[in-house]
C-alpha positions as CSV (number, residue, x, y, z in Angstrom):
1,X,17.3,137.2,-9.7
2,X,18.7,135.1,-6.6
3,X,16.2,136.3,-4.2
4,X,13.5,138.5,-3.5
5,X,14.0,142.0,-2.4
6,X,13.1,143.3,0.9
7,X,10.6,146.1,0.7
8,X,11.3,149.4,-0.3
9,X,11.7,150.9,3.6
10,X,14.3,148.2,4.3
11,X,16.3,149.0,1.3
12,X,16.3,152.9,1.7
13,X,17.3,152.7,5.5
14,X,20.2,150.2,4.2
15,X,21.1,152.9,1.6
16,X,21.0,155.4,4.2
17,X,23.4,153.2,6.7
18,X,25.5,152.1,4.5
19,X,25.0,148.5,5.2
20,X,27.2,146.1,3.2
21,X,25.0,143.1,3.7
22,X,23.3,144.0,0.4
23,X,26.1,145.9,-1.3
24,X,25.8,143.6,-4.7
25,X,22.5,142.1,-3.9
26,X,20.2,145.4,-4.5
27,X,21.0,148.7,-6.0
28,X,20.2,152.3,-6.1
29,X,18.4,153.9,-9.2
30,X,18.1,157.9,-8.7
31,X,15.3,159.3,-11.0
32,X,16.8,162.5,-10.3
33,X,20.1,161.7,-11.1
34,X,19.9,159.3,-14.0
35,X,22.7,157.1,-11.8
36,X,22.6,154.0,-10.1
37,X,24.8,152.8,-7.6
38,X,25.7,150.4,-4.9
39,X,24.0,150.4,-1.5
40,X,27.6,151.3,-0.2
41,X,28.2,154.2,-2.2
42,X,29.5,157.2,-0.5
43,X,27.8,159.8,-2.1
44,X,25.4,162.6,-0.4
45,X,21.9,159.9,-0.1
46,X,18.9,161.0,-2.2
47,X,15.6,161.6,-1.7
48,X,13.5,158.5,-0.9
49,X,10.9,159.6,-3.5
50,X,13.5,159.7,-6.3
51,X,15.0,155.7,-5.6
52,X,14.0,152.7,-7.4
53,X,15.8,149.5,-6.4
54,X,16.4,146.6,-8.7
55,X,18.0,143.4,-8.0
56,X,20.7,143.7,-11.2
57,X,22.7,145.9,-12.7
58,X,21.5,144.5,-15.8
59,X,18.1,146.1,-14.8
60,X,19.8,148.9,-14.1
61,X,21.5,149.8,-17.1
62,X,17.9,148.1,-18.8
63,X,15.9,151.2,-17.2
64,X,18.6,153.4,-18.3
65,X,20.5,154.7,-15.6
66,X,24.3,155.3,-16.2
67,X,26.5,153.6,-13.2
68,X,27.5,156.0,-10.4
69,X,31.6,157.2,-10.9
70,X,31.9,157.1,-6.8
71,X,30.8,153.5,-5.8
72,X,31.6,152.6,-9.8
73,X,28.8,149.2,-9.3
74,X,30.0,148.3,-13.2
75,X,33.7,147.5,-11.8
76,X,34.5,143.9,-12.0
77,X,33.6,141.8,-9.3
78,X,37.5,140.7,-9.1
79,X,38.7,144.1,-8.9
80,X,36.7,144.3,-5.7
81,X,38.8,142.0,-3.8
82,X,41.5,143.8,-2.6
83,X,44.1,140.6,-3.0
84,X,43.4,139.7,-6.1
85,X,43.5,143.8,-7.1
86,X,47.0,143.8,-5.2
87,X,48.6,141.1,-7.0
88,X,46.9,141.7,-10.6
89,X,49.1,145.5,-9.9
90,X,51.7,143.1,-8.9
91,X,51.9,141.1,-12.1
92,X,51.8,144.2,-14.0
93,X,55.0,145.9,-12.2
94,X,56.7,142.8,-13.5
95,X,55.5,140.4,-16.1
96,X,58.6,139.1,-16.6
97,X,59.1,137.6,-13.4
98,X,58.7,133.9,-13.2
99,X,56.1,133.8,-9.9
100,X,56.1,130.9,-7.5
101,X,54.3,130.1,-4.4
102,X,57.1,131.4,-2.8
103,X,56.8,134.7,-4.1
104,X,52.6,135.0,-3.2
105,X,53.7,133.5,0.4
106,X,56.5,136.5,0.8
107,X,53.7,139.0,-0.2
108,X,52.1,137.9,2.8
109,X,49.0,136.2,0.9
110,X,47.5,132.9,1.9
111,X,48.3,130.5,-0.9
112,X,45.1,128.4,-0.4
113,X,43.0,131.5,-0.3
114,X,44.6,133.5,-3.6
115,X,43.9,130.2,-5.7
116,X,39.7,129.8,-4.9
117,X,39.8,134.1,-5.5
118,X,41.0,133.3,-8.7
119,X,40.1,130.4,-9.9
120,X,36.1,131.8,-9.0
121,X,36.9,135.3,-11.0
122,X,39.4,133.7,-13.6
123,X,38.6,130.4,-14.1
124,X,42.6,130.0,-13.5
125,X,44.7,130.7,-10.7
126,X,47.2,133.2,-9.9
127,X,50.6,131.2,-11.2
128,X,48.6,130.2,-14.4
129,X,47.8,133.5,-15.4
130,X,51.3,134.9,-14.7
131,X,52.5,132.2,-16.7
132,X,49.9,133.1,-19.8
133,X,51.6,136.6,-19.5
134,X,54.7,135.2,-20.1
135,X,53.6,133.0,-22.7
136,X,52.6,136.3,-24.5
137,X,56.5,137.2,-24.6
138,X,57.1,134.0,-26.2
139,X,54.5,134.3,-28.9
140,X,55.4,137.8,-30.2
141,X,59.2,136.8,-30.7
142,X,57.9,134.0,-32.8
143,X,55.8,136.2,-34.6
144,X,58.8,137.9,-35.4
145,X,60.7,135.5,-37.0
146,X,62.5,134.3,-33.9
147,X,63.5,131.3,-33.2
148,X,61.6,128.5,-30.8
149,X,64.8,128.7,-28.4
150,X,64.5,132.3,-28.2
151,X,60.8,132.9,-27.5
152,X,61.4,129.9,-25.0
153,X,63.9,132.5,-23.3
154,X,62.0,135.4,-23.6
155,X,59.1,133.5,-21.8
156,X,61.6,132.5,-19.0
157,X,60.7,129.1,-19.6
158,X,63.6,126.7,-17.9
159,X,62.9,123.8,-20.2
160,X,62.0,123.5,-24.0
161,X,59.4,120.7,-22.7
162,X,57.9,122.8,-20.8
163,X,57.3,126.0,-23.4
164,X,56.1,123.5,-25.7
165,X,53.3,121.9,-23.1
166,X,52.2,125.3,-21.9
167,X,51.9,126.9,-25.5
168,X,50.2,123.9,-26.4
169,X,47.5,124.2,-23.5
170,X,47.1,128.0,-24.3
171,X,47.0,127.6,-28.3
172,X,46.1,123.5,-28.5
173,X,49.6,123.3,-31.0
174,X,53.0,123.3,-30.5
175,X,55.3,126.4,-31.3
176,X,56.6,124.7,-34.5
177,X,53.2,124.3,-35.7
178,X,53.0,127.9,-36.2
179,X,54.9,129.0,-39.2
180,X,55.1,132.4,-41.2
181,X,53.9,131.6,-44.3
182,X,50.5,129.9,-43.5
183,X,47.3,131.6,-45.4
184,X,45.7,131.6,-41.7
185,X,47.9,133.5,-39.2
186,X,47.4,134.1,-35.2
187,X,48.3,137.1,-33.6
188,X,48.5,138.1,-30.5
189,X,46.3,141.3,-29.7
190,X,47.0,143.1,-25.5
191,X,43.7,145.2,-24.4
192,X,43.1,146.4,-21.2
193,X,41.0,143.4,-20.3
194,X,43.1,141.1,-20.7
195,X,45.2,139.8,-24.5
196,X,43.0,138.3,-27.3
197,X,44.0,136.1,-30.0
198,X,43.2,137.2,-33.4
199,X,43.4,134.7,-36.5
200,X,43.1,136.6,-40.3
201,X,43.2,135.7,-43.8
202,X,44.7,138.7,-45.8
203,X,41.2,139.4,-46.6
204,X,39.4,138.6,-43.5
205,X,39.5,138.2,-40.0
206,X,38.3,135.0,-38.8
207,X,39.0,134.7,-34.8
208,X,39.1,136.8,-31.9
209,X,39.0,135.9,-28.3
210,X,40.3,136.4,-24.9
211,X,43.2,133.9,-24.9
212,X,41.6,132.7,-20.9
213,X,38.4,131.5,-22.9
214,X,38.3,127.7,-22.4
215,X,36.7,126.8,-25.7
216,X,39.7,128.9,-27.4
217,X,41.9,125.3,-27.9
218,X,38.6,123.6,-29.6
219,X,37.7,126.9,-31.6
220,X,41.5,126.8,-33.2
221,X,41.5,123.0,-34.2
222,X,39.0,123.8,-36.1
223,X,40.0,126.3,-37.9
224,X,43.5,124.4,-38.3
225,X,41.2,121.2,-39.6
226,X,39.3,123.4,-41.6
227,X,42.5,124.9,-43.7
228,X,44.3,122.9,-45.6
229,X,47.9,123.9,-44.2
230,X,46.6,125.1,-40.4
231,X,46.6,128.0,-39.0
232,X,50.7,130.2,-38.9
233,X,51.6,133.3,-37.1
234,X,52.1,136.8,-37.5
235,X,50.0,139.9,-38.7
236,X,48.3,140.4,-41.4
237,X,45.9,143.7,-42.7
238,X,42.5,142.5,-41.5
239,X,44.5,141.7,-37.8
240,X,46.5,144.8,-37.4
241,X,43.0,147.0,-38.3
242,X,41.5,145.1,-35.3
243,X,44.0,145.7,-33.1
244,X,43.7,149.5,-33.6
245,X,39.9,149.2,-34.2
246,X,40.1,147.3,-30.1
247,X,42.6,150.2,-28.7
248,X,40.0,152.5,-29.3
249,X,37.4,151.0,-28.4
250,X,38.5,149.9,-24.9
251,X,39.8,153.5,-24.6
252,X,36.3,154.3,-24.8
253,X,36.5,156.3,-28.4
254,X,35.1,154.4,-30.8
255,X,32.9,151.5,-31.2
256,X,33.4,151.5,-34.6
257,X,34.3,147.9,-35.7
258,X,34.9,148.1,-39.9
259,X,37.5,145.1,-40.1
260,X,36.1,142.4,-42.8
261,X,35.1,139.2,-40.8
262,X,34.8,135.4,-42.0
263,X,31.1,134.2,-40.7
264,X,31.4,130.7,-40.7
265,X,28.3,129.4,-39.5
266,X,24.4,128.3,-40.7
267,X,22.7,130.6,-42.3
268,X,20.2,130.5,-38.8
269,X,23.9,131.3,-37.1
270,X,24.4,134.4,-39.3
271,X,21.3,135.3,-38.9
272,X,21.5,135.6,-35.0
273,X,24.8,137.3,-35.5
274,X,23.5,139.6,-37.7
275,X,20.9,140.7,-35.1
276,X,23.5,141.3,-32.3
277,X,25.3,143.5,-34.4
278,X,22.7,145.3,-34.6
279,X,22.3,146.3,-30.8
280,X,22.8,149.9,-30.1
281,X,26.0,150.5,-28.4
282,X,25.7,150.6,-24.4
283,X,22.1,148.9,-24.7
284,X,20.9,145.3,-24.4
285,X,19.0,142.3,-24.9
286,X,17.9,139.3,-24.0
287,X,17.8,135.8,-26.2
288,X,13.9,135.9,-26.7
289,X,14.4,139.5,-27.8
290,X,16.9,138.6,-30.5
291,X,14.4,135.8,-31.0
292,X,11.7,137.4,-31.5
293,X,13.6,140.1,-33.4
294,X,14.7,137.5,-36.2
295,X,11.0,135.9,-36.2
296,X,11.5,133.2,-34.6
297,X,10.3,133.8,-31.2
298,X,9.9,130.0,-30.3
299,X,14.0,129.6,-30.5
300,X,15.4,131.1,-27.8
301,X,17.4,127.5,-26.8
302,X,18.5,128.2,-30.5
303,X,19.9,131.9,-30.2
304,X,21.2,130.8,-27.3
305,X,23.5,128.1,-28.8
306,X,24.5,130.5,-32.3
307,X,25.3,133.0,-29.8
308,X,27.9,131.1,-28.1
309,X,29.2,129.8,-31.5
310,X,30.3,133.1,-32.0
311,X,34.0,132.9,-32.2
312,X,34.5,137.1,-33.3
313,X,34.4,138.4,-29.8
314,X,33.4,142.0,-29.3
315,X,32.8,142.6,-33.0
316,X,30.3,140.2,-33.2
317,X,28.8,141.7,-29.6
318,X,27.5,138.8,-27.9
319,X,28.0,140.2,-24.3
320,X,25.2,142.5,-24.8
321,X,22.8,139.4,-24.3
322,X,21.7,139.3,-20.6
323,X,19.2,137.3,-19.0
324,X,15.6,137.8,-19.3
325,X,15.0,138.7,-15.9
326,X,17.8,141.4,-16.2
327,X,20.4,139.6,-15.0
328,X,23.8,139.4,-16.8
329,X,24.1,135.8,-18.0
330,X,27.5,133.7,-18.4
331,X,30.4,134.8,-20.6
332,X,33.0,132.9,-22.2
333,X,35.3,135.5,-21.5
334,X,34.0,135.6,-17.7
335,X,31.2,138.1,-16.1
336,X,33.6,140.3,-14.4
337,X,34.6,141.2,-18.2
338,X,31.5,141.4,-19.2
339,X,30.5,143.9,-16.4
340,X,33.6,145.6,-18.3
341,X,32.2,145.5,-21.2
342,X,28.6,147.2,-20.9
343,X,30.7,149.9,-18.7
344,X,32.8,150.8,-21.7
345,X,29.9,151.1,-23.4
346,X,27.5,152.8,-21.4
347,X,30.6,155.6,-21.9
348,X,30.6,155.7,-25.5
349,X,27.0,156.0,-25.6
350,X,26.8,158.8,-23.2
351,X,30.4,160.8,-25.1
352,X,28.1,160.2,-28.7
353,X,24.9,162.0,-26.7
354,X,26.8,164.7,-25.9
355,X,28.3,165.4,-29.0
356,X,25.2,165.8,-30.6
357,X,23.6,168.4,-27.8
């Protein structure tokens, strides 16, 4: 919690005027209701009696209130900017395009501005992530058995230099590095949050994550030091059930996650895993919970660290860990995702209730 809230008066009469100053900063539980919302939302005001107001949405969701579909307080923070929103649509009506400067200054944007936006929702800017999208192009004809020319093409890459620099920032290895016939095999995995890199064994799947994740260079050295031939590309079983296992999930279907995974970790690591698969879908906890939960309620530093070992994103569901105080905590894969995240399932747990009324 960043600051204390004003008293209970002040909020309501801000809920009642619509006042923007705390839209983000306080929000609006309605007993009656069972929603929350923002202090902006449009919808008809309830009665003071029936408000709580909490300084979180992870308190929120924590007191069980399901987020409001008018004022939607659960959409990422990014989305709420309505440059960033315009050019993410942007990208989307053409991936293929290789964006400059140029083409954000003839959009009428303010270069300076678009790059802090980004780079404070993304951790990357604009160009970078239009480029990544690109790189995506690049990776699946290799996965195909195309050649390195080729995906450099399909990535609208000018230079072979410059594929291989920007593949090996994304991936930490050069295209050639990833051959076909390796035991350990990357594929590349889009979702509507953004494409994930999945590594498998035939038997197992032993990496997913959000290709923006910064650690994702370090976590694949790893696994390339720890096989004996590194890590190849293309799909295999245990990848191809997580990609369908992932489209229903962010479809809001299923959270059903059956593919075999790899747990490479202590057995203190597994052990905190263990527990956070455990968490009820659309519900959450905090590190001293999963703590405690384990019996070891003294670690919490501990959880803390095996949680963000966990290189099986999703799966393994370590964004259901928010702060203590209610608050959602850092993400690798960045809190607007997260926000994502605890949406989707907030949906699957409410479609599962109604199926069994």
């Amino acid at each position: 919690m960043l600051f204390d809230l004003p008293d209970h008066k002040t909020l309501y009469a801000a809920l009642l005027a619509r006042d923007d100053r705390f839209d983000g900063q306080a929000y609006i539980c309605v007993s009656s209701t069972g929603i929350f919302c923002r202090l902006t939302c449009p919808a008809r005001k309830p009665k003071q009696e029936n408000c709580t107001f909490f300084a979180t949405i992870g308190e929120c969701i924590e007191a069980g209130f399901r987020p409001c579909k008018r004022c939607h307080p659960l959409q990422a923070a990014a989305l709420a900017d309505p440059t960033i929103a315009a050019l993410l649509h942007a990208l989307d009506e053409r991936p293929d395009l290789r964006w400059t400067e140029r083409h954000i200054e003839q959009l009428g944007y303010d270069l300076s501005t678009v790059r802090r936006s980004f780079k404070r929702q993304f951790g990357m800017t604009f160009l970078e992530m239009a480029r990544q999208r690109r790189l995506r192009e690049g990776f699946e004809t290799l996965a195909t058995g195309g050649k390195i020319i080729t995906a450099q093409h399909e990535a609208k890459f000018e230079s072979s230099s410059a594929f291989r620099a920007a593949f090996a920032r994304l991936l930490g290895c050069a295209p050639a590095d990833l051959r076909a016939d390796r035991l350990l095999r990357a594929t590349w995995i889009p979702t509507s949050l953004g494409d994930m890199i999945a590594v498998s064994s035939r038997s197992h799947l032993h990496l997913l994550e959000f290709v923006d994740r910064k650690g994702l260079p370090a976590e694949l050295a790893r696994l390339q030091a720890a096989s004996k031939e590194g890590i190849g590309i293309g799909t295999l079983p245990p990848s191809e059930q997580a990609a369908e296992e992932l489209a229903e999930y962010f479809a809001a279907q299923s959270n059903r996650f059956l593919t075999p995974l790899a747990l490479a970790g202590s057995a203190f690591t597994r052990q905190v895993w263990d527990a956070l698969r455990e968490i009820p879908v659309g519900e959450t906890r905090s590190y001293s919970d999963i703590a405690r939960q384990i019996g070891r309620p003294t670690a919490v530093r501990a959880v803390a660290r095996a949680n963000g070992a966990n290189q099986i994103a999703l799966m393994i569901p370590c964004h259901r860990v928010i702060g203590a105080d209610g608050s959602l905590t850092g993400y690798g894969g960045g809190l607007w995702r997260k926000q994502r995240l605890i949406e989707i399932e907030r949906q699957l747990k409410t479609a599962k209730e109604e199926k069994t009324t």
